[in-house]
Structure formats: structure tokens, C-alpha cells
Backbone as ProteinMPNN parsed JSONL, in Angstrom:
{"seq_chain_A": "XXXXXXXXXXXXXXXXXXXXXXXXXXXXXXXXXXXXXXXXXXXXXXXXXXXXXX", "coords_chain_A": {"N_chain_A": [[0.837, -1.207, 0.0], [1.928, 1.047, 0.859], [3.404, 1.699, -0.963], [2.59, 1.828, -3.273], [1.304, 4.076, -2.443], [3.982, 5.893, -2.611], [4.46, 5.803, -5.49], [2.479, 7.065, -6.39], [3.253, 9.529, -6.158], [5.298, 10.026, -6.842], [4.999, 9.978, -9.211], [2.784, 12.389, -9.362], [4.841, 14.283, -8.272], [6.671, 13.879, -10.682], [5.481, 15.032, -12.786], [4.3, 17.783, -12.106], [6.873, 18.189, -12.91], [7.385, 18.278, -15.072], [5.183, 20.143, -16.136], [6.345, 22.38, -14.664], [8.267, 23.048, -16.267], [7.241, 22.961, -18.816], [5.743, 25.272, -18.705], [7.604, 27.573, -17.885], [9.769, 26.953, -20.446], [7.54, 27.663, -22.415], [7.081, 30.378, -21.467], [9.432, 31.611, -21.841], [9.837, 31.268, -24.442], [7.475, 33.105, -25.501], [8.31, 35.797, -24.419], [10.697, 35.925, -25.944], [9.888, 35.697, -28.699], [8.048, 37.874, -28.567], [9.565, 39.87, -28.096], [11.588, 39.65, -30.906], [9.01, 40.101, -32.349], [8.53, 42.586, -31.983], [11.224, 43.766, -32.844], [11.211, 43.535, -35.37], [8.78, 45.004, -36.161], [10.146, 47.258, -35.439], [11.711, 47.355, -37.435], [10.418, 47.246, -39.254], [9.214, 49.679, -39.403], [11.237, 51.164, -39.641], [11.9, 50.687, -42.317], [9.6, 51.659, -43.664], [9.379, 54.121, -42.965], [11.686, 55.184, -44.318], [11.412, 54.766, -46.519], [9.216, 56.42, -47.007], [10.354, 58.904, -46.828], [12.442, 58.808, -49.077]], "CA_chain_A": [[0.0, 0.0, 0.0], [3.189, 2.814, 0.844], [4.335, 1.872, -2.414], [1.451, 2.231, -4.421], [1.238, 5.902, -2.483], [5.224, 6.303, -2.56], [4.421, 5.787, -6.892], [1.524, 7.932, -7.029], [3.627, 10.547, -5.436], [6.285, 10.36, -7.801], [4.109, 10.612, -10.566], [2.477, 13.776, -9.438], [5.9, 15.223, -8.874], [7.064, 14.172, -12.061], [4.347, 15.452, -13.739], [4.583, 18.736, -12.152], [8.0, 19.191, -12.668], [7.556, 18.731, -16.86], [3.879, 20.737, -16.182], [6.796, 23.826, -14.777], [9.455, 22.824, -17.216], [6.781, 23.433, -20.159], [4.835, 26.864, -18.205], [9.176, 28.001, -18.494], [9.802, 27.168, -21.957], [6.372, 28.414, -22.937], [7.001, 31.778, -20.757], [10.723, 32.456, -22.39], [9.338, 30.874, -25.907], [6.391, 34.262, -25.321], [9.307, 36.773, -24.27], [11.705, 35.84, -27.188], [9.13, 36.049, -30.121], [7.338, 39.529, -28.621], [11.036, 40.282, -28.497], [11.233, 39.642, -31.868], [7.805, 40.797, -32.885], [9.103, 44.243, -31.746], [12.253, 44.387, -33.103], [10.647, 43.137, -36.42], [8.258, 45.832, -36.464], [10.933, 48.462, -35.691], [13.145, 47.359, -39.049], [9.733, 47.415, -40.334], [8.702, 51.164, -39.204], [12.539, 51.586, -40.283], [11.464, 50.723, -44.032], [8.3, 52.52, -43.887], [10.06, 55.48, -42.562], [12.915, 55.256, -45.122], [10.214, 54.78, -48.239], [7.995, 57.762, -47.227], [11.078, 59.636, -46.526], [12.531, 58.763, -50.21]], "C_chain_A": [[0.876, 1.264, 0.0], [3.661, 2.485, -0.818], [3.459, 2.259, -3.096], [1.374, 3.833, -3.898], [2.437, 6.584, -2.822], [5.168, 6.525, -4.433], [3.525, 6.421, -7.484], [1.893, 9.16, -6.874], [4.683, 11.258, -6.157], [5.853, 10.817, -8.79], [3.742, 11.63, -10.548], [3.633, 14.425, -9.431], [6.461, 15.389, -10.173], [6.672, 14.923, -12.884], [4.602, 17.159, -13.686], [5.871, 19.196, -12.328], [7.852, 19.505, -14.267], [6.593, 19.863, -16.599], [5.315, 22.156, -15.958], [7.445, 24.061, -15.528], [8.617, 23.628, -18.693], [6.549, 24.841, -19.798], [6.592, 27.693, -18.764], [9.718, 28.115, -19.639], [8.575, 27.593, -22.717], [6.434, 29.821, -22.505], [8.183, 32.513, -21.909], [10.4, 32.443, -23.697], [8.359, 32.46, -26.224], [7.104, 35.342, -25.583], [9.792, 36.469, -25.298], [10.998, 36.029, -28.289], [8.226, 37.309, -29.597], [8.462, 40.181, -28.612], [11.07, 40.764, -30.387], [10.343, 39.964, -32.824], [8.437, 42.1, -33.279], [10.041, 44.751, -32.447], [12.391, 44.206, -34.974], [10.254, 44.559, -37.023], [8.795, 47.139, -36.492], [11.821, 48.228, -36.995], [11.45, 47.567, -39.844], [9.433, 48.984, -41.03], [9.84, 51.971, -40.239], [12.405, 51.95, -41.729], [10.689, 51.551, -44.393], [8.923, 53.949, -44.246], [11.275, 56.343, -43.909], [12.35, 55.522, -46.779], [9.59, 55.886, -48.298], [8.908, 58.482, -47.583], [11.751, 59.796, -48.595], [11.661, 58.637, -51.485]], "O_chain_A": [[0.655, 2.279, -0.661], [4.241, 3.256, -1.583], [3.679, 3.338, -3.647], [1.377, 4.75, -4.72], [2.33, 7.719, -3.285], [5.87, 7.463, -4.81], [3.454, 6.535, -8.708], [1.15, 10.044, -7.302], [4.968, 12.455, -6.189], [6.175, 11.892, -9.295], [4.074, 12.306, -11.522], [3.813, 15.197, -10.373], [6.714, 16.448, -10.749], [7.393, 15.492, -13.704], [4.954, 17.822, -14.662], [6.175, 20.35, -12.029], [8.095, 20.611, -14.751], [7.188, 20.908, -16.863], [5.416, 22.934, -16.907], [7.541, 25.251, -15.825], [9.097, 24.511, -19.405], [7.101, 25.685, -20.504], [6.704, 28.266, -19.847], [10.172, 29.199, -20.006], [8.821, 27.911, -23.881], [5.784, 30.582, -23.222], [8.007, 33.521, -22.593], [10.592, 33.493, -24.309], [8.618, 32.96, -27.319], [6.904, 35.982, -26.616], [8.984, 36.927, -26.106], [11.636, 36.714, -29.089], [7.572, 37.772, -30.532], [8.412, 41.259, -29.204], [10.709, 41.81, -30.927], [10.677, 40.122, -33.998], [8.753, 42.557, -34.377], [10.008, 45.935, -32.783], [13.32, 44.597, -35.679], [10.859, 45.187, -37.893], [8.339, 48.05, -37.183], [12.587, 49.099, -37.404], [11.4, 48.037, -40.981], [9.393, 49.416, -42.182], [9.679, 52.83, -41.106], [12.657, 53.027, -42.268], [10.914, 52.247, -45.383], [8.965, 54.617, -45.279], [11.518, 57.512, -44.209], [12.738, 56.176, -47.747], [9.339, 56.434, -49.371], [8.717, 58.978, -48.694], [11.473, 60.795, -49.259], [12.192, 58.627, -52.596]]}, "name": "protein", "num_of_chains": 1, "seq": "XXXXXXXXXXXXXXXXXXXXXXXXXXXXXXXXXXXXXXXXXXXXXXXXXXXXXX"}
């Protein structure tokens, strides 16, 4: 019976540790492409800016 709880116990930890592992690479994965969004849309503004301008 401790084992069967000692293995259900593991499992939930396991579980939650991928469950924070993904929330982490899903958080920095968020930050790095609105990163990127941004710095996108400033080379874009850049062009814009550079086309009206010429």
C-alpha cells in the first residue's frame, strides 16, 4: 500500500515538474518572439520610414 502511495507521489511530482518545465519554456518561448515581434516591427517602421522619406 506505501508503495502504491510512494508511486503515485512520484508521478504527481514528475508530472509537475515537466507541467513547470513546459509553463518556463512556454514563458521564455512568449518573451523571445514579442522580443522579436518588436524588433521586427521596428526594421519594419525603419522601411516605412525610409520609403515615405525617399
Amino acid at each position: 500500500m506505501s508503495l502504491y502511495f510512494h508511486y503515485i507521489h512520484n508521478h504527481i511530482t514528475l508530472n509537475s515538474g515537466i507541467f513547470y518545465l513546459f509553463c518556463i519554456l512556454f514563458l521564455s518561448f512568449l518573451i523571445f518572439t514579442r522580443h522579436f515581434a518588436l524588433n521586427q516591427f521596428g526594421t519594419i517602421q525603419r522601411i516605412l520610414v525610409h520609403e515615405k522619406i525617399f
